[in-house]
N, C-alpha and C positions, 0 to 999 in steps of 0.2 A: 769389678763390680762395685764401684767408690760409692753407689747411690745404698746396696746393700750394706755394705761396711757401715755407712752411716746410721740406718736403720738401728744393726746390734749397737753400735755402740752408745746411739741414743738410749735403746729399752736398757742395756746395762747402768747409765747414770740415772735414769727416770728410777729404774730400779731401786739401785741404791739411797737415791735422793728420800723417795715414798717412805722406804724402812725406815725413815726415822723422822717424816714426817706426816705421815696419814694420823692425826691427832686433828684439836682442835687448834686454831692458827693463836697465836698468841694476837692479842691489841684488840680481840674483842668485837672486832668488823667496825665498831665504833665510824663513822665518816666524818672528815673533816669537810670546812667549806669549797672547798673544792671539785669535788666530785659527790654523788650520789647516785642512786640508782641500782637496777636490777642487771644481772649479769649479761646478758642477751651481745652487746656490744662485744665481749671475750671471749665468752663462749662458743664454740666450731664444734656442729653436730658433725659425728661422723655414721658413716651406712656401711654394713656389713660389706664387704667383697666377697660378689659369689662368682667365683671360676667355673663352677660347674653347673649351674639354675639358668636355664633360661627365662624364669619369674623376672617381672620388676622388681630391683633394688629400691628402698628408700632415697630421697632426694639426698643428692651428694654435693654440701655447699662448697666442696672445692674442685669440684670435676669443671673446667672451663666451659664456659656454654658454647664452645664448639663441639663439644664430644654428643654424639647421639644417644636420645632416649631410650633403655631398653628393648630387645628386640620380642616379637610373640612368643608364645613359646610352639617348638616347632611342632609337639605332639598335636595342635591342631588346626594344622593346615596340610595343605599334601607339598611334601618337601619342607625342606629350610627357605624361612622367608630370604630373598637379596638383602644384603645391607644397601644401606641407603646413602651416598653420598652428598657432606655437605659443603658445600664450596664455599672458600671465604672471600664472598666479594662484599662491596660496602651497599649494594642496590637494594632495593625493601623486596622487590620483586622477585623471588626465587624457584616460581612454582614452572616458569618455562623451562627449567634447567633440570628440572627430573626428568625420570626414564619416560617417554610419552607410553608406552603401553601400562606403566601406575597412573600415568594421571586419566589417563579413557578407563581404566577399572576405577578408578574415583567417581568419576562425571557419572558413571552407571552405577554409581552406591555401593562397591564393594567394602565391606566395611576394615577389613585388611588391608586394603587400598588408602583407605582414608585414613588409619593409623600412620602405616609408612610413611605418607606423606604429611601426617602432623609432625611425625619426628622430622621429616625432612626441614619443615620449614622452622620448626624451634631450634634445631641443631644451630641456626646463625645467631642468639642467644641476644634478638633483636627485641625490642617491647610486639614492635605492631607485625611481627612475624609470629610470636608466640600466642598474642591475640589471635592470629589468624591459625593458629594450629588449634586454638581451645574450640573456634565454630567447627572445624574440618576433627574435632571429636566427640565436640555434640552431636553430629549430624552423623556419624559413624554409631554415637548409643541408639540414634535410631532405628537405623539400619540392623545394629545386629540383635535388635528385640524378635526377631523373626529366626534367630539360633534355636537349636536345640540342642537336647545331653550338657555334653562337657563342651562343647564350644561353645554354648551361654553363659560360660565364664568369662568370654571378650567384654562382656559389658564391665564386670573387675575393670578388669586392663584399662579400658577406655576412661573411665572415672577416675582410677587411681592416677593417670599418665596425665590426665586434665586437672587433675589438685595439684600437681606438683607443679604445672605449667603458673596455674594462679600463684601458687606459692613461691616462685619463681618472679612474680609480678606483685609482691607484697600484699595479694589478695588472700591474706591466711584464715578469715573466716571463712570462704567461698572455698578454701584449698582443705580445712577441716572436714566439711559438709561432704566433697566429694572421697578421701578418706575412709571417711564412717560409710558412704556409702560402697565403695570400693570392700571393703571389710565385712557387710553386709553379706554379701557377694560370695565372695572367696570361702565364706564361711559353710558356705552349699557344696563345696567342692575340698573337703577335705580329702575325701577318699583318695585323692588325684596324686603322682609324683611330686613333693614338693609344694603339698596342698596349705598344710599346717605352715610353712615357714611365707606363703602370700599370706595369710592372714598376720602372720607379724609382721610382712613391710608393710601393709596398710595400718596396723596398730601403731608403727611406732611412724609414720608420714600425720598420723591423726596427731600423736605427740609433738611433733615437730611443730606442725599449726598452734598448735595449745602453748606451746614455749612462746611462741613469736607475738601470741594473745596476752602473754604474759600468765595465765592460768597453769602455773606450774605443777600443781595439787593431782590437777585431772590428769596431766600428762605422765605421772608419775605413774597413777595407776594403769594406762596403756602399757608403758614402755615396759611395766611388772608380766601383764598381761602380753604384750609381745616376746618377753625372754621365754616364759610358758611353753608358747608355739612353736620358738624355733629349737626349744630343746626334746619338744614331741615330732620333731619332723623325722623322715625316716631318710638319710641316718641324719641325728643332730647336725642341726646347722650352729655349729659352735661360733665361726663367726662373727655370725647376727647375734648371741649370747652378748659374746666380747662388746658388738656396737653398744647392747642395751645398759652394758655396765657405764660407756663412756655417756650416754645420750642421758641416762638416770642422775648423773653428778650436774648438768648442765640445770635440771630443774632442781637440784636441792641447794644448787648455789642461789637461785632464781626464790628460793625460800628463805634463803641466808643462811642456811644450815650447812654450816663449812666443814665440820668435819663427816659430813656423810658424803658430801662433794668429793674431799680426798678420799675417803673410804672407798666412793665408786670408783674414782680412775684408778686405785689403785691396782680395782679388780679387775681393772678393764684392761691394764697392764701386763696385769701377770696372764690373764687371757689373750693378749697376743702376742707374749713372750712366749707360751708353751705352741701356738699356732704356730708361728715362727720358725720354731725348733725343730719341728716336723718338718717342714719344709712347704706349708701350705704360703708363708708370705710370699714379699717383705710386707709388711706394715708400717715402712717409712712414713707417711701421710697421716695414721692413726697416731704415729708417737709425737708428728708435731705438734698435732690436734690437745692430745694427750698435757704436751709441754705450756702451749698456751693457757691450757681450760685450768692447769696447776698454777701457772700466774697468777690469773685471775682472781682465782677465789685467793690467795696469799696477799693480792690489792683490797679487795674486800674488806681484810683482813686488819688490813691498814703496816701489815710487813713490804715496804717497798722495794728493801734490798732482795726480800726472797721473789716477790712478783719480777723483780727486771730479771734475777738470772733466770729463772723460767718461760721467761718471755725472748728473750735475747738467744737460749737453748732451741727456741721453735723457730726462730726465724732464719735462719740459715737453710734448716728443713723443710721448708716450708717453701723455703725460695725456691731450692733445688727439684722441688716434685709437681711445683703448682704455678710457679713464674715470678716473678719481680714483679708484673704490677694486676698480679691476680686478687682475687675478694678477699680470700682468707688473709693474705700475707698482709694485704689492707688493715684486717681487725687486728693484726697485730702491730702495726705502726699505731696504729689507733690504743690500742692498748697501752704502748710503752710510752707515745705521748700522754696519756692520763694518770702512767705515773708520774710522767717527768711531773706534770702541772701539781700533780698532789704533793711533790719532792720540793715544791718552789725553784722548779727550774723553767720558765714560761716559753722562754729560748727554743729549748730544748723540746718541749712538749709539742711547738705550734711546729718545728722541722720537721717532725713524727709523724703529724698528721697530717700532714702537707704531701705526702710520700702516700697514700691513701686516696687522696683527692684523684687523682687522674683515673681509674677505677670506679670512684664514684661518679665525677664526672661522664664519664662514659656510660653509666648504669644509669641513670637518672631514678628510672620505676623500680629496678630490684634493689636498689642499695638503700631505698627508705629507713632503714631501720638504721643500718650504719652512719645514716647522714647526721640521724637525731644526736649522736654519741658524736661524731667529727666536729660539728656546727656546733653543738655544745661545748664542747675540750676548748674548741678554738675561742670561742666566747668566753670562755673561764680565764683562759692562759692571755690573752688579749686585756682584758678587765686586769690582771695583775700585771702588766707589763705596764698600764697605766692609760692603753690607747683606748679608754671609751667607746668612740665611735666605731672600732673595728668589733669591738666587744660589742656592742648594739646592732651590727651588721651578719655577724655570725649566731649571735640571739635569734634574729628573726629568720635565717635562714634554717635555724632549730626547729622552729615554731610549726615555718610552715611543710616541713617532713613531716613532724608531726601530724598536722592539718589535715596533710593526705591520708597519710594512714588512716586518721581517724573516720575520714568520710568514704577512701576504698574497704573497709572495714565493715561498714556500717552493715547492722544486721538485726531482723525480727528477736531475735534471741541476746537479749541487752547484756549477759552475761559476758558475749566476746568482744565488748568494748567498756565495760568497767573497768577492768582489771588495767586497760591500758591508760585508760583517763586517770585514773589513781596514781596511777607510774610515772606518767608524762606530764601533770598540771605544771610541775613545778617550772619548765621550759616559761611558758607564761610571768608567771608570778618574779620567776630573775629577768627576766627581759622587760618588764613593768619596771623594777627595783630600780634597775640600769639606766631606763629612760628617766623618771622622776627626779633618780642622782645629778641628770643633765638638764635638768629642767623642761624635759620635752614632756608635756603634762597632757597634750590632745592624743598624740602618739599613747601613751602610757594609761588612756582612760581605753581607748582604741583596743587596743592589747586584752585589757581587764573584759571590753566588753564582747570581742573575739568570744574570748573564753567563755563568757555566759553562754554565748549561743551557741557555743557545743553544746553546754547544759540542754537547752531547751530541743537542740535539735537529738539528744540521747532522749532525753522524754517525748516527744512527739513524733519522732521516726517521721520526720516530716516528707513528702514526698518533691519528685525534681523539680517542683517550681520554686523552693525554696534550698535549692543545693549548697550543704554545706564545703563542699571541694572547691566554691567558691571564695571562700574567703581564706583569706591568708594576710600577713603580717606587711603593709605595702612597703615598697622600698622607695627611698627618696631618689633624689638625681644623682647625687653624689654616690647613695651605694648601688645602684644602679650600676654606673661606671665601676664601682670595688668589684661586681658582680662580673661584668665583660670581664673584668683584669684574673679574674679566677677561674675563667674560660680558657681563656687564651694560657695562661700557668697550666691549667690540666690538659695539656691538650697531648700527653705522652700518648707513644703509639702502642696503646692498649692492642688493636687488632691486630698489628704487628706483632706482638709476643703471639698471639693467637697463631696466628698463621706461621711461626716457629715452631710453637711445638706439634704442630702438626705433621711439619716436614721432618720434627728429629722421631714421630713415631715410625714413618715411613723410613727413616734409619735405621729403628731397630728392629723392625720387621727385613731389613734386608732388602726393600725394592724401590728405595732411593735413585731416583737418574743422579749423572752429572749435574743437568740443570738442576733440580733441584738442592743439589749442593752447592752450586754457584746463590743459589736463591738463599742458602741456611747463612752464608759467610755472610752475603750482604744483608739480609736481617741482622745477624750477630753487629755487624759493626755500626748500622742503625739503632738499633739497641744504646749499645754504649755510648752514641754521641747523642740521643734524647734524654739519655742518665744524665748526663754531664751537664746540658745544658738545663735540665729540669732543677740542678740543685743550683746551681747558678739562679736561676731565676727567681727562683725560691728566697733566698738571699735580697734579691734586689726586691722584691716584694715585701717582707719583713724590714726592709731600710727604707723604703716611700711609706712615710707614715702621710694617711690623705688628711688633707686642712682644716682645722676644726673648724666648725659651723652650725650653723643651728637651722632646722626646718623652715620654711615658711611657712606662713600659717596654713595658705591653700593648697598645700603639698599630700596627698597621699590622703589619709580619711582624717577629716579634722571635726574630733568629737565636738570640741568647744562648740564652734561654728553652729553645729548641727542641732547640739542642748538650747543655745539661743535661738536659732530658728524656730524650735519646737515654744520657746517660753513669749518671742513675743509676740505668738497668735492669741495667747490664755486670756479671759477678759480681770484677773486676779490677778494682784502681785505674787509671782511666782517664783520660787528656785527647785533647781536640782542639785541633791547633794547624793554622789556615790559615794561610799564606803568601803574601801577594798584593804580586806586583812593579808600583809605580806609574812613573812618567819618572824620578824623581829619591830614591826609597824604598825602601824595604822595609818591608814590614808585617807585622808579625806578634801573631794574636790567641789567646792561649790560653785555652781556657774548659776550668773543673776543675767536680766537680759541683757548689759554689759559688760561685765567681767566674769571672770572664774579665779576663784580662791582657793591655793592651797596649802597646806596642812597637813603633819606629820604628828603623830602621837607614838613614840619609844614604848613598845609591849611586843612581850611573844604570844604569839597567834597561840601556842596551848596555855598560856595564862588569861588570855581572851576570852578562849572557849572557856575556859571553866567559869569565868563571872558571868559569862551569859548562862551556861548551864545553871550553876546556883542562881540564877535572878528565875530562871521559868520554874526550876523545884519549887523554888518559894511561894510563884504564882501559883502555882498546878496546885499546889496544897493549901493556900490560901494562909501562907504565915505572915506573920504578922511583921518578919525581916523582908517581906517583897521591896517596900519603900526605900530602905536602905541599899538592897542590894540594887534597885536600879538606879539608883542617885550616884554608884560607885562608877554604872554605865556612862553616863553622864558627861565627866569630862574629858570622855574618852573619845565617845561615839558623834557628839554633837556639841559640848561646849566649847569647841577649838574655833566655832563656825556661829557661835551665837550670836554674838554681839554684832559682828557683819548682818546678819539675822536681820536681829533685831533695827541696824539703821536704816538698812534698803525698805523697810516696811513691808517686808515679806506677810502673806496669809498665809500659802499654798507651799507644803513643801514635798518635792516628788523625791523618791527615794528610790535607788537605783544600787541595790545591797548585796555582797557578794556572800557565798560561802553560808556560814551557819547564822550568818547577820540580819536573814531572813527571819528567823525566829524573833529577833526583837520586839515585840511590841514600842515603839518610838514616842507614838501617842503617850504613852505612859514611865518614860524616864522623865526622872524627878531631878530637880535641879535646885535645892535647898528649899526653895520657897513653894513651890507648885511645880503641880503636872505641865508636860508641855502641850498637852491635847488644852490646856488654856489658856494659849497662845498662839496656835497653828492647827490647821488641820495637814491631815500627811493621805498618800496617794503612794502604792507601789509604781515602779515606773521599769520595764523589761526593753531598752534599748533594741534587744532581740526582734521582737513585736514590734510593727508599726501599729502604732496608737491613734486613728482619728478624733480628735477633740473637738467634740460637737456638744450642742445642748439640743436633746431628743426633745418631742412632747411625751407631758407624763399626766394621763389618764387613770382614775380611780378602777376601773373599766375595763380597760387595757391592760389588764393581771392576772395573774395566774400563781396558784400554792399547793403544794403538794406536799403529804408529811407520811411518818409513817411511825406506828405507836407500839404495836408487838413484839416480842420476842421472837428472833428466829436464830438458829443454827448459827454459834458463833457470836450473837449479838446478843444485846441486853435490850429491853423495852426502852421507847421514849414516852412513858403518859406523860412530859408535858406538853409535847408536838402540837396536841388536839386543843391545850389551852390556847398556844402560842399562835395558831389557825385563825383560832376563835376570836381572837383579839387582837389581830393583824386584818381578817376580813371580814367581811360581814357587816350587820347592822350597827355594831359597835365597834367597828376598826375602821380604819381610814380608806383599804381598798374592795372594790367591790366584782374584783371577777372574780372565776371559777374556780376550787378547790375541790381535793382529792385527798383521801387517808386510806391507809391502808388495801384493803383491795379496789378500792376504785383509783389507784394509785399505781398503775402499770406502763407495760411500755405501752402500750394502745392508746393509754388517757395523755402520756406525754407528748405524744407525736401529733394529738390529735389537739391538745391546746397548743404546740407549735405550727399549726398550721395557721392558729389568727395570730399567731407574729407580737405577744404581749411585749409587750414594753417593759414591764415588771414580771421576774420569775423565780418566785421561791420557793424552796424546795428545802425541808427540813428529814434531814435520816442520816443516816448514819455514809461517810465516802471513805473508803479504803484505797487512800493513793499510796502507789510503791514506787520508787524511783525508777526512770527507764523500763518500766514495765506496767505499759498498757492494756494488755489481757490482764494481769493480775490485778489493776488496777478499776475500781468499778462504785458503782452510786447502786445501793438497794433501794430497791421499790418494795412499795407497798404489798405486792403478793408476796415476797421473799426471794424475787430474782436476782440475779445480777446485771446490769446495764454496763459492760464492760468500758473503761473510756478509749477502748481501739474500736469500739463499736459504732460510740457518739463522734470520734471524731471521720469515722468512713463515710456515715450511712445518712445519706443526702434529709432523711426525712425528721435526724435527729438534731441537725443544725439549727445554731440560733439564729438567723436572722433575722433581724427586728428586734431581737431582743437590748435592751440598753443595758438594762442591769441582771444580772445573775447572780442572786444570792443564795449560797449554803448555809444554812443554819445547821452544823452536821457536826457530829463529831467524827475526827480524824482518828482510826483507831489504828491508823501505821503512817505515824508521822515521816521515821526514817530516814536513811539519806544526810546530804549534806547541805540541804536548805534550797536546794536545785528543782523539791516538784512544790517548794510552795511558789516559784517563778516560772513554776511547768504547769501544769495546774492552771493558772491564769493565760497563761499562754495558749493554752488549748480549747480554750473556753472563748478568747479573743479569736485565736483562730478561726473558731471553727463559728465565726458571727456575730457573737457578744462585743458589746461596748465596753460593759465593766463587769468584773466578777467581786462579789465581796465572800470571803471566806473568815471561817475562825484560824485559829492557832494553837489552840487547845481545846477540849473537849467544856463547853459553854454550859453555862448554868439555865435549869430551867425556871426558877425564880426568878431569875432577872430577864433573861434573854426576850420574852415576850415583851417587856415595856419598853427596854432598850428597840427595840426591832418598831413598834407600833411610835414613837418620838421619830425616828429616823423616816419612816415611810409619812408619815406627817408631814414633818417634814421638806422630806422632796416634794409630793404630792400639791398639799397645803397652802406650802411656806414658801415651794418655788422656788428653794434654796438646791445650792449644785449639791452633786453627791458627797464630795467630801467634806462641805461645812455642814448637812443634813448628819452624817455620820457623828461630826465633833458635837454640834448642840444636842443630839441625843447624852452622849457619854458625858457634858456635862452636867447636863440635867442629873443625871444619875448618881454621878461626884456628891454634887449640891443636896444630895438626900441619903447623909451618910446617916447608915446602919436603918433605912425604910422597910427593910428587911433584914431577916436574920435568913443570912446564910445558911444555919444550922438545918434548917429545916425545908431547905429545897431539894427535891430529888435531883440530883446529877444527871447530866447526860452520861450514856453509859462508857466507863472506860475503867476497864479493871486494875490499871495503875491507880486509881483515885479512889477506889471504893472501901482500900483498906487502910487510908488514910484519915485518922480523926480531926475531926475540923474544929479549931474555935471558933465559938461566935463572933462573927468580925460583920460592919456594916457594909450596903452593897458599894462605899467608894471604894472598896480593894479593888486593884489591877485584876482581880482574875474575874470579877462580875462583867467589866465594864471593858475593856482595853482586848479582847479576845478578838474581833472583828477587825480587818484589814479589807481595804478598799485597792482592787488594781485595772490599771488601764484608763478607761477615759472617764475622767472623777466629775465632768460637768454637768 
């Protein structure tokens, strides 16, 4: 029994090992440049073994997807269901090859029938097989809606058995959803044998999703929640105890919290040391799990000696229960190469993960998660060996795993894709670094602008005509070809190992033919000669380093190309300058309708953030250090780029601003002698959006305002809405359509002045935007409603059309976020018809805001000037009439951050009178 012996003698050193290290890891977890990130990559969930349950187990990420889904349980059906046999051929098509009287109990809606045969066809652990087992179990929940008693527990069954297939398919919010509903379920049927421990494999498959979400917090509380149940079940399922301990250390890594990580496995140890002991194992498979999940967090850790022997401990065992080029034993090549890379062994690291690759390769859809971590290592260890371009080729092959996940993910409840956009931005932002290092500057704007339209597509949960699964990181010609040559390298006979250990379990079950013994030798010896040639090749690939070269320009998405395009329709001298904050940079690219200029500025992105944070305190309170602190901005953000500026005879400058760089007011960095709002006017510009740059007609006529003055729940009054109205429309404002306050201020008056299609539409109240979340996000109206903006952007009657400009006069009273919904926000507003939308940035004064607003609408109207030089000749005006007013004595707009601030008299040229307003989209 060599596979048992291994088992004890594993838990005997894990054992020992733990006694004297379940503490906190020395080095602090601290990360070096190398490596970063949350555990997920090391970490190997393990599922209870139940010998005696006929319940579904929790997803078991090292059971090969040949082995079939659990079977019904037999108490309710008459008899023991058949097993279902899965044959391993390479065909998609597998459904003619079951028993023909399951598949005629199919075709008639047997919903038992349609289970079996979703196991049937997942069992080949194919994508478009297991897609095809997830309809053959929807179509089964319908069927057994017409259960009653305890067999309306199938519906459990069918949800839980269908989360695990998505979850299997890297759909871990879809695999959540069913989970919780699965758990829902089971929860009706405790009464039942075995009742209590279904509801903790749906607890902790809910967990599983929640890790893979990155939401490690919530999943903790599940998998607390699942040891509960399985230790109420009748008799304890100690087992599933033992899983909850190893499954619980996987999220406190996933938190950083490393010595609770060793605290759980330890416990997780000693609980299937005593399992063991009794004689319920072996737990070979739990102790590899075990051995790996101890590496890891000791990498975390930044102890690389203690992570490789704990890694190098599991992989032997690992091999021997799960195969040479199985998943798990994957994560641990993957593993051991990202210590090697953290060790400065780059050699070393990319052989590691190279050994992982054929695995992934062959997984394409379920190894998403792995790929982020393999494409990344390789990309790090590549960049230190000196090879750039492979280092740029294994980036964007990061990116676009990423990508996926991000848009198979995608979900009403913005919660299960924060946590991953947080985790994973940084993929981006080193694959930017990488390309700019090379000069590839259209690539590297490309990249930056990718990533916004995540942004916008997390806040506008856009629907399929704007699919974000569509984009992805293009490949040139060259890695293109790197791409074939990593095809052709992974092409190990994965289904081969499959189709072995299938015929050694028919060994040890005893009813092995001959043939199939002749069939085990000659796999055995296939095996070894795809070994052999694999690390060979391996080799010759790490020595063809490909020729260094540089893109062409019309290669792949070429930003430049496309900023100029955009620049030389404008009837104004134009630029566009992005601004993208890296760790240690600033970057800044300006493209004129000729050229693009770039520019590097040495800063770390958190010493960034903090001069922008102190330059808005200083605004928001109206100190009298605003000037200085934005003058500090200065030649950071834009004097690298000014003086090109200033030669080309720039007017117009579009800004295209990443991260928290949205909050700047730009208009108003100071630059020794004057503001720059007295020099240029500026325009948001969201690449994401397509922008048509047109000049509307603009009729006095053709308007429309709407404000709102009272107090409601949560909010503070605006009396001076009603001034601001007043002196914007009417006899003595410059426009003359129709306006509404307060209760003549509803959805009904909106919808109904969007029906004549104004040209002009403003709208003064209070807007409560939340990032990625459009229910919670909303514009109040005048009765006290909420106007949700998932409402505005559905509901056909609430669209702008026609509308040119959309202006909030509003205060933001949840700015929040990371600068993503003041680029979201406009976005949806462009979306959803609008030409331009002008918004504040901070909660606007009601002293000034009305003159400012009645100059601007002048103006346009008037003066026949475009929107963004209407906007700047207001704000100068305003400049030119320092201290016309005293601050001191205008009521605020309401925002209880500002109210308990004492304000000096200061005149209305301060930045925070004047400079609050931002113009985005099409500024003509």
């Amino acid at each position: 029994m060599p596979g048992r012996l291994i088992c004890l003698v594993c838990l005997a050193i894990l054992t020992a090992s733990l006694a004297g290290q379940a503490q906190t890891p020395a080095g602090g977890g601290s990360a070096n440049d190398q490596v970063t990130g949350r555990p997920l990559s090391g970490a190997v969930e393990a599922s209870p073994a139940q010998p005696a349950s006929p319940w579904p187990a929790p997803p078991q990420a090292g059971i090969p997807p040949t082995e079939p889904l659990p079977a019904l349980p037999a108490d309710l059906v008459e008899g023991q269901r058949p097993s279902v046999p899965v044959p391993e051929l390479p065909a998609a098509d597998r459904l003619s090859l079951a028993d023909p009287d399951l598949r005629a109990r199919a075709d008639a809606g047997d919903p038992y029938a349609l289970f079996d045969l979703a196991q049937f066809l997942a069992g080949s652990g194919l994508a478009e097989d297991q897609r095809a087992a997830i309809a053959l179990l929807t179509r089964a929940e319908g069927e057994a809606a017409r259960l009653q008693g305890d067999e309306a527990m199938m519906a459990g069954i069918l949800a839980q058995t269908r989360g695990r297939l998505h979850y299997e398919l890297s759909e871990y919010a879809q695999a959540a959803r069913d989970a919780g509903a699965a758990e829902t379920i089971y929860r009706r049927f405790q009464h039942m044998p075995d009742g209590p421990r279904a509801v903790g494999t749906a607890l902790e498959d809910h967990a599983f999703a929640m890790q893979r979400l990155e939401r490690h917090a919530e999943a903790l509380d599940m998998i607390a929640e699942a040891r509960e149940f399985y230790a109420a079940n009748e008799p304890p399922d100690r087992v599933g105890v033992a899983s909850t301990w190893l499954n619980q250390g996987i999220s406190h890594e996933g938190l950083d919290i490393h010595d609770d990580a060793l605290t759980d496995y330890h416990t997780a140890l000693t609980a299937y040391s005593a399992l063991e002991d009794e004689g319920l194992g072996p737990f070979t498979r739990e102790a590899s799990y075990l051995a790996n999940n101890i590496g890891w967090v000791w990498f975390q850790a930044g102890d690389m000696g203690l992570a490789r022997e704990w890694l190098e401990m599991a992989l032997p065992i690992m091999v021997e229960t799960e195969g040479a080029w199985s998943e798990n034993v994957g994560k641990v090549h993957i593993n051991l190469g990202l210590v090697a890379a953290r060790d400065g062994r780059p050699d070393e690291a990319i052989a590691w993960v190279m050994k992982a690759l054929p695995y992934i390769r062959a997984n394409p859809v379920q190894t998403l998660d792995d790929q982020r971590w393999a494409y990344d290592a390789l990309s790090m260890a590549f960049e230190r060996r000196g090879e750039v371009v492979r280092a740029i080729f294994f980036g964007k092959m990061a990116v676009n795993a990423q990508q996926t996940i991000r848009a198979t993910n995608a979900s009403p409840d913005k919660r299960e894709s924060a946590a991953l956009r947080a985790e994973w931005g940084r993929l981006y932002n080193r694959l930017a670094d990488l390309l700019i290092a090379e000069g590839r500057i259209s690539e590297a704007q490309a990249v930056l602008n990718m990533e916004k339209e995540d942004e916008v597509f997390d806040f506008l949960r856009r629907d399929a005509s704007a699919d974000l699964s569509q984009t992805r990181a293009d490949l040139t010609e060259a890695e293109t070809g790197e791409a074939a040559r990593l095809d052709a390298l992974s092409g190990a006979p994965v289904a081969a190992e499959r189709e072995l250990r299938g015929l050694m379990a028919l060994v040890d079950a005893g009813t092995a033919t001959p043939a199939d013994e002749d069939r085990i030798f000659a796999l055995q010896d296939a095996l070894q000669t795809a070994s052999d040639q694999f690390d060979a090749e391996v080799a010759a690939f790490l020595a063809a380093m490909p020729a260094e070269g540089r893109v062409a320009m019309g290669q792949g998405f070429d930003a430049v190309g496309s900023y100029q395009a955009v620049l030389e329709t404008l009837p104004r001298p134009t630029a566009i300058l992005q601004v993208a904050t890296l760790d240690d940079a600033v970057h800044l690219f300006l493209t004129l309708p000729g050229v693009t200029v770039h520019r590097k500025v040495d800063i770390a992105r958190p010493d960034l953030a903090r001069m922008v944070f102190d330059a808005l305190q200083a605004i928001e309170s109206v100190s009298p250090e605003a000037e200085a602190k934005l003058a500090a901005l200065y030649p950071v953000l834009f004097g690298p780029v000014a003086q090109t500026l200033e030669d080309s005879g720039t007017e117009v400058v579009m800004l295209n601003l990443d991260g928290f760089l949205r909050y700047v007011p730009f208009a108003a960095l100071h630059d020794g002698n004057g503001w720059l709002v007295e020099r240029y006017a500026f325009a948001l510009y969201s690449p994401a959006v397509p922008t048509q740059f047109a000049r509307a007609e603009r009729g006095a006529a053709e308007t429309a305002g709407f404000g709102v003055t009272a107090a409601w729940p949560g909010f503070s009054p605006l009396p001076g809405v009603e001034r601001e109205l007043g002196t914007i429309f009417g006899a003595g404002g410059v426009l003359h359509g129709q306006t509404g306050v307060d209760g003549a201020f509803d959805e009904r008056s909106l919808r109904r002045a969007l029906i004549g299609r104004p040209a002009i539409l403003h709208i003064a109240s209070h807007f409560a935007l939340k990032p990625g979340r459009e229910d919670d996000s909303f514009l109040l109206l005048g009765d006290g409603s909420h106007l949700p903006l998932s409402k505005i952007r559905s509901t056909r009657a609430l669209r702008f059309q026609g509308v040119d400009l959309l202006t909030l006069s509003a205060c933001q009273t949840a700015r929040g976020g990371d600068g993503a919904e003041i680029d979201g926000f406009g976005a949806t507003a462009q979306l959803n018809g609008a030409g331009a939308v002008m918004a504040s940035l901070w909660p606007v004064s009601d002293a000034a805001t009305p003159r400012l607003m009645r100059d601007f609408y002048a103006g346009l109207v008037e003066g026949g000037l475009d929107k963004a030089e209407a906007l700047r000749q207001a704000q100068i005006a305003m400049l030119r009439e320092a201290r016309a007013e005293a601050a001191a004595g205008g009521a605020e707009r309401s925002a209880v951050a500002l109210d308990a601030v004492t304000r000096q008299p200061v005149g209305m040229d301060h930045p925070y009178f004047w400079s609050a307003f931002v113009l985005m989209g099409n500024w003509l």
